[in-house]
C-alpha positions in Angstrom: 3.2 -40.7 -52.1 4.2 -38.2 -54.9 1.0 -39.3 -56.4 -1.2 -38.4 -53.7 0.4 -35.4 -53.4 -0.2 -34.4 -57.0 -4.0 -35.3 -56.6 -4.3 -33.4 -54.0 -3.2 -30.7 -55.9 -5.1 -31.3 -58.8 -8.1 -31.2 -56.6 -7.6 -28.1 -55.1 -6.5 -26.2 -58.3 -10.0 -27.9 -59.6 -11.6 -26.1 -56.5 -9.8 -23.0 -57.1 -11.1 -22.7 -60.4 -14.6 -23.1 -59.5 -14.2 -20.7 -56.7 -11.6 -18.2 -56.4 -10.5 -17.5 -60.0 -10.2 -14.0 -61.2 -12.9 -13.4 -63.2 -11.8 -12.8 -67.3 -10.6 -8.9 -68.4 -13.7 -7.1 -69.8 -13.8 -6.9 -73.5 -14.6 -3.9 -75.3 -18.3 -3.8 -77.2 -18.7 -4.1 -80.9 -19.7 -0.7 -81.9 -22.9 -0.9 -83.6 -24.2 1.8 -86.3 -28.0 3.0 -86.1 -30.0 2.1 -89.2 -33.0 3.8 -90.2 -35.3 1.0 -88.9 -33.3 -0.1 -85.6 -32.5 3.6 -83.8 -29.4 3.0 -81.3 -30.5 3.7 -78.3 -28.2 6.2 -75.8 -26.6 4.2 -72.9 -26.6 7.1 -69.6 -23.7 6.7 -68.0 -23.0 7.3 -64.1 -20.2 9.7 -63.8 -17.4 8.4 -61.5 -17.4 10.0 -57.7 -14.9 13.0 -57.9 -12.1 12.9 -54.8 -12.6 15.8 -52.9 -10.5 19.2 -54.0 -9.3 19.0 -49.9 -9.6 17.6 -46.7 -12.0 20.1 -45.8 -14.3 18.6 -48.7 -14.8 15.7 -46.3 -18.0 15.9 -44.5 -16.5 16.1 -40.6 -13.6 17.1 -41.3 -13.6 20.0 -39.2 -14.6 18.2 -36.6 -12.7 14.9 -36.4 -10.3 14.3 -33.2 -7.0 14.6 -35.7 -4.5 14.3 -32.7 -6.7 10.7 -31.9 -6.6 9.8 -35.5 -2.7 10.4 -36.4 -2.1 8.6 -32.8 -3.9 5.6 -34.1 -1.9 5.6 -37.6 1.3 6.3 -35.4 0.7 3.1 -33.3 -0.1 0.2 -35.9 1.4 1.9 -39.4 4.4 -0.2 -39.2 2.4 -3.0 -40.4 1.9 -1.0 -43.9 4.6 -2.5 -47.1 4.0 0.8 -49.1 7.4 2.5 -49.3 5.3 5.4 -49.5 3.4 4.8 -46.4 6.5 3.3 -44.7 7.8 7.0 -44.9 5.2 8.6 -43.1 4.9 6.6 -40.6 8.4 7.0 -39.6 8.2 10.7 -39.9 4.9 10.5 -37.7 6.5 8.5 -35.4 9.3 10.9 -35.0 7.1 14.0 -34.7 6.0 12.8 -31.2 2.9 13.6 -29.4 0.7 16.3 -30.8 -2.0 18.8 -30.1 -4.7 18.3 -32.9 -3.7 21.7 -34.8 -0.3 20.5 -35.2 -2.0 16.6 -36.1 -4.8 18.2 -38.8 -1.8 19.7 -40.5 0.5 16.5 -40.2 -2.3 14.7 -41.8 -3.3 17.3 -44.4 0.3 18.1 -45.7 1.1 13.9 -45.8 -2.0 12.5 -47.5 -4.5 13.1 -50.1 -8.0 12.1 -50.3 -8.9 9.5 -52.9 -12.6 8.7 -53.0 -13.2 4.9 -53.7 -16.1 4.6 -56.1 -19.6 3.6 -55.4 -21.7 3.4 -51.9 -21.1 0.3 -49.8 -21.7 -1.0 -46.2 -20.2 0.0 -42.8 -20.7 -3.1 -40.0 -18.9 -2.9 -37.0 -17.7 -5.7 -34.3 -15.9 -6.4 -31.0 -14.1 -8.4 -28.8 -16.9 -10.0 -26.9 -16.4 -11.1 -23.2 -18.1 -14.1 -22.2 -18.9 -16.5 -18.9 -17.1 -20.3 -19.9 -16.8 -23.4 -18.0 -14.4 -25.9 -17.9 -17.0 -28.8 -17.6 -20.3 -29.0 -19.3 -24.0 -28.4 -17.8 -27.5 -27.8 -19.5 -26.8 -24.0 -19.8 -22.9 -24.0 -21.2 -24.1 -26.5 -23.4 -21.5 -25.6 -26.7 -17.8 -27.1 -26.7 -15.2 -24.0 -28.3 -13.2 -26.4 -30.4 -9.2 -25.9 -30.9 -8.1 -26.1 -34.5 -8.9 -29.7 -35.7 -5.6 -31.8 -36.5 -6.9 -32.8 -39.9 -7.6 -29.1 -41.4 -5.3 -28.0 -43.9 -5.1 -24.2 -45.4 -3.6 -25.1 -48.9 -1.9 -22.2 -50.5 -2.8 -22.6 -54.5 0.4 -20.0 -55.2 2.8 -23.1 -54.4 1.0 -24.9 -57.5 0.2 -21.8 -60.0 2.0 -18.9 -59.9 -1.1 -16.8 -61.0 -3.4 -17.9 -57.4 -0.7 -16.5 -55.4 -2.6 -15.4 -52.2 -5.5 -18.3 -52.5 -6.0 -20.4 -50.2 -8.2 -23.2 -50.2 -9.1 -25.1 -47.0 -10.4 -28.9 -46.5 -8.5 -32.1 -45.8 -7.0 -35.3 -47.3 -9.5 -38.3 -47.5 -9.1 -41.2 -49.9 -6.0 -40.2 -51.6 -7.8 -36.1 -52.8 -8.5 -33.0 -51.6 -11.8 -32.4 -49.8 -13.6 -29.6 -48.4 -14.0 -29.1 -45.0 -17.3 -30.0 -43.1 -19.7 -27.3 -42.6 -20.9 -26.0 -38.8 -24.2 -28.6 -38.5 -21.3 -31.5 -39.2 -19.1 -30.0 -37.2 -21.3 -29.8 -34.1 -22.8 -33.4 -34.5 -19.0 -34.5 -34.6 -17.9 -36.3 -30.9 -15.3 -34.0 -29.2 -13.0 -35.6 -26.5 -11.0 -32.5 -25.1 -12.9 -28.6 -25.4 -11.3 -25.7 -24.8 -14.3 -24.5 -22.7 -17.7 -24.5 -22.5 -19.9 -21.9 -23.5 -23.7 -21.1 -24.0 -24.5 -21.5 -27.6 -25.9 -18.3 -28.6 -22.0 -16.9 -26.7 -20.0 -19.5 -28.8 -21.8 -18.4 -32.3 -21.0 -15.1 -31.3 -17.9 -15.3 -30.5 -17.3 -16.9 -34.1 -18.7 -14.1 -35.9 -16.7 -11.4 -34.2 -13.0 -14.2 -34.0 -12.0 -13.3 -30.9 -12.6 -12.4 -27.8 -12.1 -13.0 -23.6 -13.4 -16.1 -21.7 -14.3 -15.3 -18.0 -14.1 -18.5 -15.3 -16.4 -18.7 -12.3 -13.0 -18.5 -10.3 -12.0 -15.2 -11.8 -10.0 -16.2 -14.3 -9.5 -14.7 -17.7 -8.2 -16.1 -20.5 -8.6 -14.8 -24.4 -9.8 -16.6 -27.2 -8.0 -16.2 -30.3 -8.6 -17.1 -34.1 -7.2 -20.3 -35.1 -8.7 -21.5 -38.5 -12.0 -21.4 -39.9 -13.5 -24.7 -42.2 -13.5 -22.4 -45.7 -17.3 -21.9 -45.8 -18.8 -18.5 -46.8 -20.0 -16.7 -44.0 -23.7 -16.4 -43.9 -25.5 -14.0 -42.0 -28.5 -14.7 -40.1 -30.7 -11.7 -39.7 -32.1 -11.5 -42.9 -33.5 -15.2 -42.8 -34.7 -14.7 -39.1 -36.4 -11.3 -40.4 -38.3 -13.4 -43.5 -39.0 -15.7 -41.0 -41.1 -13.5 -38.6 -38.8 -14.7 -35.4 -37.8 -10.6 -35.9 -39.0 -7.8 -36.9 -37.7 -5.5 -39.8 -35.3 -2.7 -38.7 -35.3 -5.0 -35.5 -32.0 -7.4 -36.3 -29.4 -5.7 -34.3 -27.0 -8.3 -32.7 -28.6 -7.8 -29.2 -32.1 -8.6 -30.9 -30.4 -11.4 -32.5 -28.4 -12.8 -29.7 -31.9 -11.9 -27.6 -34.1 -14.7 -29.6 -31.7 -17.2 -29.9 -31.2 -17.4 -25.9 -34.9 -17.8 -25.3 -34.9 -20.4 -27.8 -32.0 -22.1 -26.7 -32.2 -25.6 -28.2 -33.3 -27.4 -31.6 -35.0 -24.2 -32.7 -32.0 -21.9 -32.2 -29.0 -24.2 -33.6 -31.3 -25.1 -36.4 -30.9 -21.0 -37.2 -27.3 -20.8 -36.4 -26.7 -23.6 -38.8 -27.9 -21.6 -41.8 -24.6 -20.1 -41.3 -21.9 -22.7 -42.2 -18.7 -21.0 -41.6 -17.3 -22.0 -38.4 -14.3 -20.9 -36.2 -12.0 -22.4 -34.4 -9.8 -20.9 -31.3 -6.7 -21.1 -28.9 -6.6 -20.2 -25.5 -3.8 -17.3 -24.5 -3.1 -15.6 -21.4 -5.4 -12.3 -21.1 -3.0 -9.7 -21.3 -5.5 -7.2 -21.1 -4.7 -5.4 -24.6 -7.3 -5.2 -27.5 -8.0 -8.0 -29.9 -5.2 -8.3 -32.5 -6.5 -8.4 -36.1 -4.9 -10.3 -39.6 -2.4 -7.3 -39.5 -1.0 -9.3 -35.8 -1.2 -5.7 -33.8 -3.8 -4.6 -31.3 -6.6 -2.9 -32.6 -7.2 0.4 -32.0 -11.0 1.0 -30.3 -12.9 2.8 -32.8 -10.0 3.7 -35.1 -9.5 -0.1 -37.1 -11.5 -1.8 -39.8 -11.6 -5.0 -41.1 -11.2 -4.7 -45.4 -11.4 -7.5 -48.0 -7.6 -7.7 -48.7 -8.4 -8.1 -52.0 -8.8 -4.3 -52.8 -7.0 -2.7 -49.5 -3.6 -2.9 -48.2 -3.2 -3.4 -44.5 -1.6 -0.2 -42.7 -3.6 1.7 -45.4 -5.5 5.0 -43.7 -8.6 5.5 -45.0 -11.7 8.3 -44.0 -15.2 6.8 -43.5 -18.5 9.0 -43.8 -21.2 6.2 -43.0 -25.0 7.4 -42.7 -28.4 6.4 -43.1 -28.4 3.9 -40.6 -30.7 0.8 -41.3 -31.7 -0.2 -37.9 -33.0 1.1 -34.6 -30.7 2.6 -31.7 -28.5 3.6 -34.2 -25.9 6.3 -34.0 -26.6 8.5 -36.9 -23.4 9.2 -38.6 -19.7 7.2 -38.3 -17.2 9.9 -40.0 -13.6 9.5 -38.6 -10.5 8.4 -40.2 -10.1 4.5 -39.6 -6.5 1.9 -40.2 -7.3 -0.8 -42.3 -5.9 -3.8 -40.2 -8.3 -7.1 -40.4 -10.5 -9.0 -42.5 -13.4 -10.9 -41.9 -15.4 -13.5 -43.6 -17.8 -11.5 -44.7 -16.4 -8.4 -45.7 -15.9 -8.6 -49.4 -15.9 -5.5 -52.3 -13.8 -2.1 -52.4 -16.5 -0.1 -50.6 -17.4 -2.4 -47.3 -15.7 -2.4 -43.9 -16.5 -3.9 -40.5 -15.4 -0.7 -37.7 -14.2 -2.5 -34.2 -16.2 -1.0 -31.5 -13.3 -2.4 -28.8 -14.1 -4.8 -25.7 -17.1 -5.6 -23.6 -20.8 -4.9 -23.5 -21.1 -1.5 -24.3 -18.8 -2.2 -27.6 -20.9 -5.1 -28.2 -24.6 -2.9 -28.1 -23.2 -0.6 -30.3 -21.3 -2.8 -32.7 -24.8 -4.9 -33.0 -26.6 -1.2 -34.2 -24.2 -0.6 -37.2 -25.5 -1.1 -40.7 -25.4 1.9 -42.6 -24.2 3.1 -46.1 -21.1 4.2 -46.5 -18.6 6.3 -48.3 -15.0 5.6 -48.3 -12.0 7.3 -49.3 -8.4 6.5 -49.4 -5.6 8.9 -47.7 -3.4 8.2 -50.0 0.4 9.0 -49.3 2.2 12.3 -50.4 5.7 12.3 -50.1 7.2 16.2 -49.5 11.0 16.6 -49.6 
């Protein structure tokens, strides 16, 4: 048994290394010295991105609902370890409601804008709600699968010290350590007991966003919550749909995307789904009719929470967002606001990218599927004042 155990290990710490180790500190260049013959050439450089003098350096600033914002950070900052942070919070939870003079100058005397370097991507998402059935037919065709009883999350930390906060995901087989199975496996796999019934295009969907609210043709509501995932990289489809000509360019919203795959409902649309391998599992709670909870466990705020890569941001963190240039059409020009980092998400890796929840339903849902744009991002970083 201790054997086993121990290969298991190995395996994964083999895995961990081929995947998820911290790549080697950069090491300084050899100076080199111009000859006569071989003329050094000059390197530019790019200049890092100043942090604003003020809050009124922000683009919208002016014009941002504070009193909305500081409620937002009031309701989910106790998530936040920063002592720093911790502070502030309590002192914002003790100042009570405010008009948004009295929140602008809460905000301003409390934080400090930190620009994060570089121009990323804003994304947004929601908490879907979807028809389900209990029992299969030719149109809820899909099986939502509960967290298999053979997936294991393996936390590398337990074996090395320096993978602390690594995980690794996959199941015993044979005495090691294997990965998971990717979505095509998963779906050809038999499944005696679904959680519900769903049409496909609904139940890939409902994956990508982790959570979301089943309705039953008796009325019935009941959420779908994230259970586990099989370890594979998210993929995302639109890009391979566009190349394909099954969309157009500038035309890969989520509606568009959703759109194609329900009139192609079949062979033709799982074999596009099943470029993306990462798949999602649920559990089925009582609807108590609050937003979807992200990886910090509190409801998210509508418009005021974005998923981070955990890597780079600290969840509780408040952060300002100045998105623009939107890629595709139906687009709302500009996202400026100040957000609460408090999920993740598969694919939302690097210090500048975040995914903005939109909040429940259709409408959410329309707009969340219109969100690519570039974005700026800077930290509110905590100012203690005695």
């Amino acid at each position: 048994m201790l054997r086993s155990v121990l290969t298991i290990a190995a395996a994964a710490l083999v895995l961990a290394a081929c995947t998820t180790t911290a790549p080697p500190p950069p090491v300084a260049p050899t100076p080199q010295v111009p000859t006569p013959t071989t003329p050094q050439p000059s390197q530019p450089t790019q200049p890092p991105t100043p942090s604003p003098a003020a809050f009124s350096a922000l683009q919208g600033w002016n014009e941002e609902d504070h009193a909305a914002a500081l409620q937002a950070f009031r309701e989910t900052c106790g998530v936040a370890k920063d002592p720093a942070t911790a502070e502030i919070c309590r002192r914002a939870k003790a100042a009570g409601p405010v008009d948004d003079a009295r929140a602008r100058q809460f905000l301003e005397a409390n934080f400090r804008p930190e620009a994060v370097a570089g121009q990323g991507l804003l994304t947004a998402y929601f908490a879907p709600e979807y028809e389900a059935r209990m029992s299969r037919s030719a149109e809820f065709s899909a099986p939502m699968r509960g967290r298999p009883a053979d997936l294991a999350m393996l936390d590398l930390g337990a074996f090395d010290p320096s993978l602390k906060g690594k995980t690794v995901v996959g199941r015993a087989a044979g005495g090691t350590f294997v990965p998971y199975d990717d979505r095509a496996v998963i779906e050809a796999s038999p499944l005696d007991r679904p959680l519900a019934w769903m049409r496909p295009e609904d139940l890939f969907f409902l994956q990508i966003q982790g959570s979301g609210v089943l309705t039953l043709p008796d009325g019935r509501r009941v959420r779908a919550a994230f259970a586990a995932h099989n370890g594979k990289t998210f993929v995302g489809i639109a890009t391979a749909m566009r190349d394909q000509g099954l969309l157009a360019d500038g035309n890969t919203s989520g509606e568009a995307i959703r759109g194609w795959l329900a009139a192609n409902r079949g062979p033709k649309a799982d074999a596009i789904m099943q470029l993306n391998p990462r798949y999602v599992f649920f559990q089925t709670l009582p609807d108590d009719g609050r937003q979807a909870t992200g990886a910090a466990n509190v409801p998210l705020p509508a418009g005021r929470a974005i998923a981070v890569d955990p890597s780079q941001h600290a969840m509780g963190g408040l952060y300002w967002i100045d998105a623009s240039a939107p890629k595709l059409a139906g687009a709302f020009p500009t996202y400026r606001r100040a957000v609460v980092a408090l999920d993740t998400g598969g694919a939302i890796k690097g210090q500048v990218r975040a995914d903005l929840y939109m909040g429940t339903g259709q409408a959410a849902g329309t707009e969340a599927g219109r969100v690519r744009h570039d974005l700026r991002l800077w930290r509110l970083v905590p100012q203690i004042q005695p």
